[in-house]
C-alpha positions as CSV (number, residue, x, y, z in Angstrom):
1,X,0.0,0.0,0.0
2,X,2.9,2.5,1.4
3,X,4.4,1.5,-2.8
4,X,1.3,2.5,-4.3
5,X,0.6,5.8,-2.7
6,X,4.2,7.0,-3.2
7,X,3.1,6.0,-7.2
8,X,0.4,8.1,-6.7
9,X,2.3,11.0,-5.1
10,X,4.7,10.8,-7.5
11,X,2.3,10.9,-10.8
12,X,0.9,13.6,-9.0
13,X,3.5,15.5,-9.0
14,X,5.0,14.3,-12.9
15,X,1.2,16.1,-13.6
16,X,1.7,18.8,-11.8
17,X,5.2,19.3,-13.2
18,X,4.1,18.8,-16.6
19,X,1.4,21.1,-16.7
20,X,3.5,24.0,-15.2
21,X,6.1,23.6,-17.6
22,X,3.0,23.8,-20.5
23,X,1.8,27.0,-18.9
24,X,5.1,28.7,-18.7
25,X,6.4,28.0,-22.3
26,X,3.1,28.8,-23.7
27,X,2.3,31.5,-21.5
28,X,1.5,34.1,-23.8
29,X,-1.1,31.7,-26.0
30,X,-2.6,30.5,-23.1
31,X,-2.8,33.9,-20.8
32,X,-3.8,35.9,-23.8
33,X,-4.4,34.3,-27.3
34,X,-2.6,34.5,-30.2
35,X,-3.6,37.6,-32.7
36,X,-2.6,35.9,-35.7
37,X,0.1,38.6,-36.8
38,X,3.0,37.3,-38.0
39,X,6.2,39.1,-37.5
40,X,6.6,39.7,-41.6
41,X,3.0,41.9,-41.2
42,X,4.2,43.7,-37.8
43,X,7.7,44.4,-39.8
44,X,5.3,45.8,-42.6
45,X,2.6,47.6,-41.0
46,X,5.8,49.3,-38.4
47,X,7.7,51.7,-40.4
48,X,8.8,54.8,-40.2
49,X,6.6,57.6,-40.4
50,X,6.6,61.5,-42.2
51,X,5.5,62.8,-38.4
52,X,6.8,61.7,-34.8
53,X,3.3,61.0,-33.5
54,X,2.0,58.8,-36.4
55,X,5.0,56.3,-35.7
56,X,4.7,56.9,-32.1
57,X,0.8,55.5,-32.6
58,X,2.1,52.3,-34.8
59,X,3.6,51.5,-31.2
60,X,0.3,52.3,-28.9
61,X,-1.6,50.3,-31.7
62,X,0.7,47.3,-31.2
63,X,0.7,47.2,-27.7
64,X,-3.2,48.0,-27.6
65,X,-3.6,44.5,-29.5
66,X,-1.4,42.8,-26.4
67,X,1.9,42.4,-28.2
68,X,5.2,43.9,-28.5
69,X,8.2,43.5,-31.1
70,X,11.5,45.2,-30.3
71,X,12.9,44.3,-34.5
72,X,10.7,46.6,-36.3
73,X,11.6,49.4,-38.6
74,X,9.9,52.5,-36.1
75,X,12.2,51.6,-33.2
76,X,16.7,53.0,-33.0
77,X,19.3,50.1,-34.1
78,X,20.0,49.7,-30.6
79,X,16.6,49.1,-29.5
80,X,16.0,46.8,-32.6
81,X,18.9,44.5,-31.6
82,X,16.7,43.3,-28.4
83,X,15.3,40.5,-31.1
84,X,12.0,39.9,-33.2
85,X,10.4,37.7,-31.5
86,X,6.7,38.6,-30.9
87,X,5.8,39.0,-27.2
88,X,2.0,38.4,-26.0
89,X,1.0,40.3,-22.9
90,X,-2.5,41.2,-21.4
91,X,-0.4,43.8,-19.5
92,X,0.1,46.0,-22.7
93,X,-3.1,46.6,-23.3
94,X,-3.2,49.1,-20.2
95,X,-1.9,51.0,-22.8
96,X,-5.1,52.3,-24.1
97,X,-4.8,55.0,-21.8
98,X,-2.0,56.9,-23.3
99,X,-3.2,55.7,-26.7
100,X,-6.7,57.8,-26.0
101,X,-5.0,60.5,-24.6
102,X,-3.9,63.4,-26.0
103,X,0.0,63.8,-27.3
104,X,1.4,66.0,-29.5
105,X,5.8,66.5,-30.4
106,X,8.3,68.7,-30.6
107,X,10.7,69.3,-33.6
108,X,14.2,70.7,-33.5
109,X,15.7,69.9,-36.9
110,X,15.9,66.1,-36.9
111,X,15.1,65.2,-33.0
112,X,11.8,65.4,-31.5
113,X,10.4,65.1,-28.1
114,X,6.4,63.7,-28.0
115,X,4.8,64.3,-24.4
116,X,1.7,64.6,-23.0
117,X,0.3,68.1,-22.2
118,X,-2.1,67.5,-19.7
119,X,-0.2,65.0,-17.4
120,X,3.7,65.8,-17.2
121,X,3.7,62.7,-14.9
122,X,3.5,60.6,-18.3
123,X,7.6,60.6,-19.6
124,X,8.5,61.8,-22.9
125,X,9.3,59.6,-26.1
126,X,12.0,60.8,-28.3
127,X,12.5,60.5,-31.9
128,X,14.9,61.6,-34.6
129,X,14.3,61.6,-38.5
130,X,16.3,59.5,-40.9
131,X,16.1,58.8,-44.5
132,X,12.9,56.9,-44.2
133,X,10.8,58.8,-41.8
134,X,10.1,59.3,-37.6
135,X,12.1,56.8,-35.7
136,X,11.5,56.2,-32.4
137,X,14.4,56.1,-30.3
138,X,13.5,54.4,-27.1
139,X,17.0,53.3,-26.2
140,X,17.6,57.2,-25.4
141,X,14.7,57.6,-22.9
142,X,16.3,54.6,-21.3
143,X,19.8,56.3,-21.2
144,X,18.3,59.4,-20.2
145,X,15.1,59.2,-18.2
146,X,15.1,58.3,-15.0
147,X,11.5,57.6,-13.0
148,X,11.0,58.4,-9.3
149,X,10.3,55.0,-7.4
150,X,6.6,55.4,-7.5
151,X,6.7,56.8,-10.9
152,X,5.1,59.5,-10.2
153,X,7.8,62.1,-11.9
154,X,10.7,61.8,-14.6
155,X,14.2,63.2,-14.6
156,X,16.3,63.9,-17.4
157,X,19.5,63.1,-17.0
158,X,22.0,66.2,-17.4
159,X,24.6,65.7,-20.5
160,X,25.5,66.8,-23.8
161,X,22.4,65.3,-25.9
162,X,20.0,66.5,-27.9
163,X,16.8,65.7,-26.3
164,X,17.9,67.8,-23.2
165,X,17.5,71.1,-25.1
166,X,14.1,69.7,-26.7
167,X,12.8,68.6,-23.1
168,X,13.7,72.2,-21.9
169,X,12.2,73.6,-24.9
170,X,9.0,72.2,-24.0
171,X,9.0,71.9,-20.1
172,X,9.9,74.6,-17.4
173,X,12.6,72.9,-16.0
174,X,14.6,72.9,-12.9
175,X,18.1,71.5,-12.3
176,X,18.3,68.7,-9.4
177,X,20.8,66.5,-8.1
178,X,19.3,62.6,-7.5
179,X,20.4,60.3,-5.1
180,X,24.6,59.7,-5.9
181,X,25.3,63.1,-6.8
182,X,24.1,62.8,-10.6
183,X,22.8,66.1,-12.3
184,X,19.5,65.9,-14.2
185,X,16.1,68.1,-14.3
186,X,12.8,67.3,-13.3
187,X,9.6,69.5,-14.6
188,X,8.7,72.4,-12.1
């Protein structure tokens, strides 16, 4: 008897193994479907635009369908080197509130900063024009952005870059020092 219940326990737990390891390499069919895309229609659809906030909204559109490509034609080299594989989330379509709010960007020669009017909390998105149209350079605001631990306010980090004199531009800005001693400037 004491044989056959360890044979139970340990189907049991072969099931319960098994099943885990099914839910974890499949998460993103089982937790939230598969659209159908394929990457070759995300890589067509996601191209650089002739304005900032029309190749910023490819991006809002993706994520408002629950998915996410790093390798597509809107995003910086850098960014784009993060892969192509498709990524399935129910957590990106919380994006629908930014996508229904209001943005609009601003142009400096060949950067741009797009932001949010009404709710400075919400970081800027930079771009920069290239041969083809609005790229999106998200590898910048993750150089040089920097969110409070409740993400309730952005800092721009202080440096010799371009999007610092757009983000000034466009915000009234006040110099800070953050935790370590590092220069940047938050929104007043």
């Amino acid at each position: 008897m004491k044989a056959f219940m360890n044979g139970v326990f340990m189907l049991r737990t072969y099931i319960v193994i098994m099943l885990a390891c099914f839910m974890i390499f499949n998460y993103p069919l089982f937790c939230c479907g598969q659209s159908g895309i394929t990457y070759e229609q995300l890589l067509s659809k996601n191209i650089p635009q002739g304005t900032p906030e029309a190749t910023y909204r490819l991006e809002l559109e993706m994520m408002s369908e629950g998915m996410y490509c790093y390798d597509l034609p809107i995003f910086d080299q850098a960014w784009r080197s993060k892969g192509k594989q498709i990524l399935y989330s129910s957590a990106y379509k919380n994006i629908d509130k930014w996508k229904n709010s209001s943005f609009t960007s601003y142009i400096q020669g060949d950067y741009a900063v797009i932001y949010y009017p009404q709710n400075l909390s919400a970081g800027p998105v930079f771009a920069y024009r290239d041969g083809r149209g609005w790229v999106l350079d998200r590898t910048a605001v993750i150089n040089y952005i920097h969110y409070s631990t409740d993400n309730s306010r952005w800092f721009a980090y202080g440096g010799d870059y371009p999007y610092l004199s757009l983000l000034k531009s466009v915000f009234s800005m006040k110099k800070v020092t953050l935790n370590g001693g590092i220069q940047a400037y938050m929104t007043e």
